[in-house]
C-alpha positions in Angstrom: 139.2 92.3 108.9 140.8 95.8 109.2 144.4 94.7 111.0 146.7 92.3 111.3 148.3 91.0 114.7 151.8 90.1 113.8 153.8 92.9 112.1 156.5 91.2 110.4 155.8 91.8 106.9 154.2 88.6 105.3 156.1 85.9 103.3 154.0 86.2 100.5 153.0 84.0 97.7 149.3 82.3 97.1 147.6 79.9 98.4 144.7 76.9 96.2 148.4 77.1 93.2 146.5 73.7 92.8 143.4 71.5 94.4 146.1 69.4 96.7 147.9 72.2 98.3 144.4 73.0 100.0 143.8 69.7 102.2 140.8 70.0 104.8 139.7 66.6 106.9 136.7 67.0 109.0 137.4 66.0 112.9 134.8 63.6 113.5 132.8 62.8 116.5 129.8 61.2 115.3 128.6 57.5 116.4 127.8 54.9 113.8 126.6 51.3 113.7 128.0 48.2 111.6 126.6 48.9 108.0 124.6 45.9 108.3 122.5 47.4 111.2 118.4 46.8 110.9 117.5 49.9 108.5 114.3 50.3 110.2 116.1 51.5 113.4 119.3 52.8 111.4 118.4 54.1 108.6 120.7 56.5 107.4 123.9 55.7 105.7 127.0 57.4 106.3 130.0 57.3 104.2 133.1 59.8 103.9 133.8 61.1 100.9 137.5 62.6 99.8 136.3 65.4 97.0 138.3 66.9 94.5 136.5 69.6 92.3 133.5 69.9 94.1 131.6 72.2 97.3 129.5 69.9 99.4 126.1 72.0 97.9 126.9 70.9 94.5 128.4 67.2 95.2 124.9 66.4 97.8 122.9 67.3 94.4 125.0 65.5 91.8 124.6 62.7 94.5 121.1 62.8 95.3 120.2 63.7 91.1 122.3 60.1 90.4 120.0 58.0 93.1 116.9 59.7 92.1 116.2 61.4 95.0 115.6 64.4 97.1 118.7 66.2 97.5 116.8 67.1 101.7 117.8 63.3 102.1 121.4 64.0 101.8 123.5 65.9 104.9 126.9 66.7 106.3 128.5 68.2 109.1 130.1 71.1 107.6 130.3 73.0 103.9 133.4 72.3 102.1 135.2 74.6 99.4 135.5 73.5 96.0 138.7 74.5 95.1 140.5 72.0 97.6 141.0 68.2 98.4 138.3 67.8 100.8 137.4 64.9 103.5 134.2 64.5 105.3 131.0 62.6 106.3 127.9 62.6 104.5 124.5 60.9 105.4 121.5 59.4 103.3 118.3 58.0 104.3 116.6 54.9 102.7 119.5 53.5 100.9 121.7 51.1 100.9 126.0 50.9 100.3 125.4 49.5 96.9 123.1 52.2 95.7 126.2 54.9 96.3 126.9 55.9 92.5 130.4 56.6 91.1 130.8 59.7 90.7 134.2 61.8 89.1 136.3 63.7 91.5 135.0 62.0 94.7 136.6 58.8 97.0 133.8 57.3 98.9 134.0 55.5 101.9 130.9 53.3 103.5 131.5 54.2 107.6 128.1 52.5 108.8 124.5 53.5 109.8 123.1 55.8 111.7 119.7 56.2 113.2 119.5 60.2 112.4 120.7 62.7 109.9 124.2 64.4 110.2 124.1 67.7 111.4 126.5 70.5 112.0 126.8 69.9 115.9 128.5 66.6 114.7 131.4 68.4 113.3 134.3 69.2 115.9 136.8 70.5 113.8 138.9 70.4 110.5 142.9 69.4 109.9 144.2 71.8 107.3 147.2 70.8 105.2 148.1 74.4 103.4 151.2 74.7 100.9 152.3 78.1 100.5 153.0 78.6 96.7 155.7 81.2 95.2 156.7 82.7 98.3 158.8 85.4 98.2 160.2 85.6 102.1 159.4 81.9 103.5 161.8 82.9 106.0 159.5 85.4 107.4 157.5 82.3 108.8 159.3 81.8 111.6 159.1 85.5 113.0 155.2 85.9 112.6 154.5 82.5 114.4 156.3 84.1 117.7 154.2 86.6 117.4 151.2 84.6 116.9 152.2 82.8 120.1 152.4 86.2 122.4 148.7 87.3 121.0 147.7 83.9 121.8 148.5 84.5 125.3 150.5 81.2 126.3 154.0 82.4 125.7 157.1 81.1 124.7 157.6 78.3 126.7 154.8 76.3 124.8 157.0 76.1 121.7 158.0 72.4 120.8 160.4 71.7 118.7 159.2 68.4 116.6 162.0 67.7 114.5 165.0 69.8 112.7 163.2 71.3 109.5 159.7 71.7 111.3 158.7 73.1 114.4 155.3 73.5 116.1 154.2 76.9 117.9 150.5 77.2 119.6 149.9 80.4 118.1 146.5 82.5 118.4 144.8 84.8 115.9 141.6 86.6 116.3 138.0 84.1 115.4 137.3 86.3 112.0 135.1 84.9 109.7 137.0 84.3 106.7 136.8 85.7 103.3 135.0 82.5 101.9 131.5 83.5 104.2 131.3 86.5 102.2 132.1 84.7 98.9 136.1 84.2 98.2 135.5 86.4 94.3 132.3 88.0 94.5 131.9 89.2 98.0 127.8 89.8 98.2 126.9 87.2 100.6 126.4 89.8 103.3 125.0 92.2 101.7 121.7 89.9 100.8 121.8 89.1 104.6 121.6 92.6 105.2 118.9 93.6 103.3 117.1 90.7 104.3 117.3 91.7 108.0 116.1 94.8 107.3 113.2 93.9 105.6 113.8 94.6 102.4 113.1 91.6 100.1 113.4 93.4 96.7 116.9 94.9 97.4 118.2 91.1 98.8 117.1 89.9 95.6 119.2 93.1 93.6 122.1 92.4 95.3 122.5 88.7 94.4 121.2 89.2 90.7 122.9 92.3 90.3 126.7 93.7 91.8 128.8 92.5 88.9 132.5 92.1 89.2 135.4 91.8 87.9 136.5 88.6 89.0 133.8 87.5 87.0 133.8 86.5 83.1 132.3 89.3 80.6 129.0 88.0 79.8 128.2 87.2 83.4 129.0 90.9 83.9 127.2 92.0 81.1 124.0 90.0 82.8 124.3 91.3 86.1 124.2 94.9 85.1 121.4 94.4 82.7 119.0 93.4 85.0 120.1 95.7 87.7 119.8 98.4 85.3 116.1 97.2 83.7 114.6 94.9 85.9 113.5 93.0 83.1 113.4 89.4 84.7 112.5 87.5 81.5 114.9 89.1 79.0 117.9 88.9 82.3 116.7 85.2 82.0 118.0 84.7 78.6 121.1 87.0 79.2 121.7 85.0 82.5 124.4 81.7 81.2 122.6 78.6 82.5 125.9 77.5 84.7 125.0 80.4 87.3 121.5 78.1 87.9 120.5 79.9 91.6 119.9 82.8 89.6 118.7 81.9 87.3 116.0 79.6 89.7 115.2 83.2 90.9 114.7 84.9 87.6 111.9 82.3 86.6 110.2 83.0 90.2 110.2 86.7 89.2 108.9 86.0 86.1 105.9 83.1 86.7 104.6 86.1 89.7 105.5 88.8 87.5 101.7 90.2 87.6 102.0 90.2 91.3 104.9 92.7 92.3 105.5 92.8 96.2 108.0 91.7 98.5 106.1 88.2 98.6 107.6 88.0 95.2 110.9 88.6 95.9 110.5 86.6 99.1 109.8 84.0 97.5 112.3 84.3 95.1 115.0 83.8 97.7 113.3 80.7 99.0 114.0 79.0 95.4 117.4 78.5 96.7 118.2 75.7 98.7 117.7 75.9 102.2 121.2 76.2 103.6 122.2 78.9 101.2 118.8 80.8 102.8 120.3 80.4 106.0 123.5 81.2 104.9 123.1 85.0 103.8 121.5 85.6 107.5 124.4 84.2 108.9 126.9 86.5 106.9 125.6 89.1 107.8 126.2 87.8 111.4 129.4 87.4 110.5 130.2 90.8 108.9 128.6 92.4 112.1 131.2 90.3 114.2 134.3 90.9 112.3 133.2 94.5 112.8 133.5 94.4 116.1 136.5 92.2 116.2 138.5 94.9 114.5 137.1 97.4 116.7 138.5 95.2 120.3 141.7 95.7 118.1 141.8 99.5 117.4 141.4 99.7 120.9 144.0 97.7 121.9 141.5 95.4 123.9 143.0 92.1 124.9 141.9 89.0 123.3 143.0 86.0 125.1 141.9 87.3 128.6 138.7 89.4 129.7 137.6 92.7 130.6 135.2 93.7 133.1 131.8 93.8 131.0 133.1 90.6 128.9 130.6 87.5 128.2 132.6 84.2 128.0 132.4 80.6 127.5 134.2 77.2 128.9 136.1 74.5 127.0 133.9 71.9 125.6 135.4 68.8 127.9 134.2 66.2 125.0 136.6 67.9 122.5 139.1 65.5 120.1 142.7 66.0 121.9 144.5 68.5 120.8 141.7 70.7 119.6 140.2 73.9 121.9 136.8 74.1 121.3 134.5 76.9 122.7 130.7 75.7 124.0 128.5 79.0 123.2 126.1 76.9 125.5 128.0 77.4 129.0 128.4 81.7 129.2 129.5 83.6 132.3 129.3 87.3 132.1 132.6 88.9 133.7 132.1 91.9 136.5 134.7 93.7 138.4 135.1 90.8 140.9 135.6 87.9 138.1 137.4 89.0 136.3 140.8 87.8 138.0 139.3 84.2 138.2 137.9 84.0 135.0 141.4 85.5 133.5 143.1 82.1 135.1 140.4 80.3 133.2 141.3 81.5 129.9 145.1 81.7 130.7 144.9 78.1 130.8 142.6 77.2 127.9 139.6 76.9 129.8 137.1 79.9 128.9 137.4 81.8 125.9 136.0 85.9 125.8 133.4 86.2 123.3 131.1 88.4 120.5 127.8 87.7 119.5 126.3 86.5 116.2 123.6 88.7 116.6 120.2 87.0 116.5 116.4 87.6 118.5 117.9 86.4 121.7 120.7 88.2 121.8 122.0 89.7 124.9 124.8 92.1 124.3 128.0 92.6 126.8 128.3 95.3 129.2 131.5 97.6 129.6 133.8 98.6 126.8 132.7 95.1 124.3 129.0 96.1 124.9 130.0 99.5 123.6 131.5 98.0 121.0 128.4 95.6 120.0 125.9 98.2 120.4 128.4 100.8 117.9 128.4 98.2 115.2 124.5 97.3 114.8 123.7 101.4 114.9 126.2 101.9 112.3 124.6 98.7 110.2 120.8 99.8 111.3 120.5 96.1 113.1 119.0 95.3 116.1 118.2 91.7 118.0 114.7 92.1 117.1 115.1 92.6 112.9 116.3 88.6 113.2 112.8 87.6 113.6 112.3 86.5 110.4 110.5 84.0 108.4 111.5 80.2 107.5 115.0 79.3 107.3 116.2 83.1 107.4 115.4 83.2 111.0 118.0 83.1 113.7 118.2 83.3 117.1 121.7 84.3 117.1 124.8 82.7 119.8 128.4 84.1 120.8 131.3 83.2 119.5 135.1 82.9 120.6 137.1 86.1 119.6 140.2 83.8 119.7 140.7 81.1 118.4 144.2 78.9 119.3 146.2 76.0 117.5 149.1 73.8 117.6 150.7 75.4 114.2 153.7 72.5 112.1 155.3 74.7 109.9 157.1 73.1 107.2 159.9 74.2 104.7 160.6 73.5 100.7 157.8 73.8 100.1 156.2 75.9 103.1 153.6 74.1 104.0 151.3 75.2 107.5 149.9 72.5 109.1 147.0 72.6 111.9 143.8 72.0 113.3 140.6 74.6 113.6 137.3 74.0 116.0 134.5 73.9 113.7 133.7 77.4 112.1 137.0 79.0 112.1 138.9 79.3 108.9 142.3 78.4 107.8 142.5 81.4 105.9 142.3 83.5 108.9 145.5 82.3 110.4 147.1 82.0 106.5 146.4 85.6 105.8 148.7 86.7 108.9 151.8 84.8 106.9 151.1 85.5 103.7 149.9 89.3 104.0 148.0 89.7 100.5 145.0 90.3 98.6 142.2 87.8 100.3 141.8 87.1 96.2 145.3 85.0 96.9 143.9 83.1 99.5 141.4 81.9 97.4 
């Protein structure tokens, strides 16, 4: 994320002062039966849980560790941060409402059954409730929102005012994948992606162990550069404190196929951690590639809300909550010379959306200026469609993705407070950066 789009200098401050002024509450839109439901039809229990202190990957393995089962028999929708008040719907199979454990720091709610799993297509969205902490030009709010509403494309005259201290603007800021994909203190995420793309197990493995930081407490340091340094898995292992437990989980698979050095080795190192933190470092460095080419379409001054000839866009999903814009990567149009007025109407009034690609095996890149600018980014990063044929859960086929990404923004005073609602994968952070203006570390 090279630029910003307003240029009204930010109010400052920092967001996450506390747990409760970071609220998130998943949009739902997934059908459930009456909890009593025949379990051999229904057998999946969902319940909504309001977390405080916890990230979905570590509250599903407190949760299944306390019924005494698999933790691949718990899902959700969408990953949650820990350091916020948190919402959302969680499914088990092969228990009942009475099994659900207490647990510290987590509200549960029984909803009903279900008949399948949760998965991430049942997420829509998230409501973000963000207070602003410390600022030191609140005033400043006002200013970047109008400018948030011309990028977005719809103009003044879709400002509401909703009541005399707040006022809603549908603003637009470009799709980036926030700071948090990457990881919010130790920003490495990608890099294992990367590596893993290319082929090269060993150096995934190296950049997870290793890359120390400073955001990170001294001993932890200490480890990371010890065994990037030595390569000595079993004497990182007792260096290594026992609360960072997926390295550790790597360390001993380095150590038990120590006599058998080899990328199967450090494959299957990787493959110690769960499943959706596999897929996760394949898709950051997706998501690196796309903000790459985001800020590109910015430096040159390429529009966002509307197309150019060469463009690939999608349509509105129709089944959408109200109020939410949500993109369907499943319906794309590519944009020639003689569309490109139509499909501009079409995105003028909310109906198509230009997109980028996440880049995977079936990837077809844009033409025109964008598919310069697709094509730039994967020969500067050494990638190419192909290199996402990969084994297991790293695979990926890849999809597109809005470049913008539009919300109804309530903007409250004393304390400031940003109020709005996000189509699932787009991150509040995104449009919080453009007000606050400061380190990503402040937006936690």
């Amino acid at each position: 994320m090279r630029y910003y789009v307003s240029e009204t200098e930010g109010v400052g401050g920092r967001l996450r002062a506390n747990d409760e002024h970071f609220r998130v509450r998943e949009l739902e839109r997934f059908s459930t039966e009456p909890v009593d439901a025949p379990t051999d039809a229904y057998s999946h229990l969902v319940f909504r849980a309001t977390l405080q202190g916890w990230d979905t990957n570590d509250f599903a393995s407190r949760l299944s560790d306390a019924l005494g089962i698999s933790r691949r028999r718990v899902d959700w929708a969408g990953t949650k941060d820990k350091y916020a008040v948190t919402t959302q719907l969680f499914s088990v199979s092969g228990i009942d409402p009475e099994d659900l454990p207490e647990i510290g720091g987590a509200e549960i709610e029984v909803i009903g059954r279900a008949g399948r799993s949760l998965e991430f297509g049942d997420l829509a969205g998230n409501a973000f409730d963000l207070v602003v902490s410390e600022p030191e030009a609140s005033e400043r709010a006002e200013a970047i929102s109008d400018e948030l509403v011309a990028f977005g494309g719809l103009g003044d005259e879709e400002t509401e005012s909703v009541g005399s201290s707040d006022e809603t603007w549908t603003i637009g800021v470009p799709n980036f994948f926030g700071q948090q994909r990457f990881g919010s203190r130790r920003p490495v995420t990608h890099e294992v992606g990367l590596e893993i793309v290319r082929g090269d197990w060993k150096g995934a493995v190296m950049a997870y162990l290793g890359n120390p930081t400073e955001a990170e407490p001294e001993g932890t340091q200490e480890a990371r550069a010890f065994v990037q340094e030595t390569h000595d898995w079993q004497a990182a292992l007792e260096r290594f404190p026992h609360r960072l437990r997926y390295e550790r989980a790597m360390l001993h698979e380095l150590v038990e196929c120590a006599s058998e050095p080899g990328a199967k080795t450090f494959r299957a190192a990787l493959e110690r951690l769960p499943e959706n933190l596999q897929r996760l470092f394949v898709h950051a460095a997706q998501s690196y590639a796309f903000n790459l080419m985001l800020s590109e379409r910015l430096e040159r001054g390429l529009p966002f809300d509307r197309p150019v000839e060469g463009d690939v866009v999608c349509f509105v999903d129709t089944d959408a909550p109200d109020g939410l814009e949500l993109p369907d990567v499943d319906r794309l149009q590519r944009v020639d010379d003689r569309r490109v007025r139509s499909v501009t109407r079409h995105c003028e009034r909310g109906r198509a959306f230009v997109t980028a690609p996440l880049v995977g095996t079936d990837s077809e890149l844009a033409n025109g200026e964008q598919g310069e600018i697709e094509r730039a980014v994967l020969d500067d990063l050494d990638l190419e469609p192909a290199d996402f044929d990969l084994p297991g859960e790293f695979h990926s086929t890849g999809t597109r993705r809005s470049i913008l990404v539009r919300t109804d923004l309530e903007l409250g005073t004393d304390p400031l407070e940003l109020s709005f609602a996000l189509p699932k994968g787009s991150y509040a952070t995104v449009v919080a950066r453009e007000f606050l203006k400061v380190d990503p570390v402040d937006l936690g």
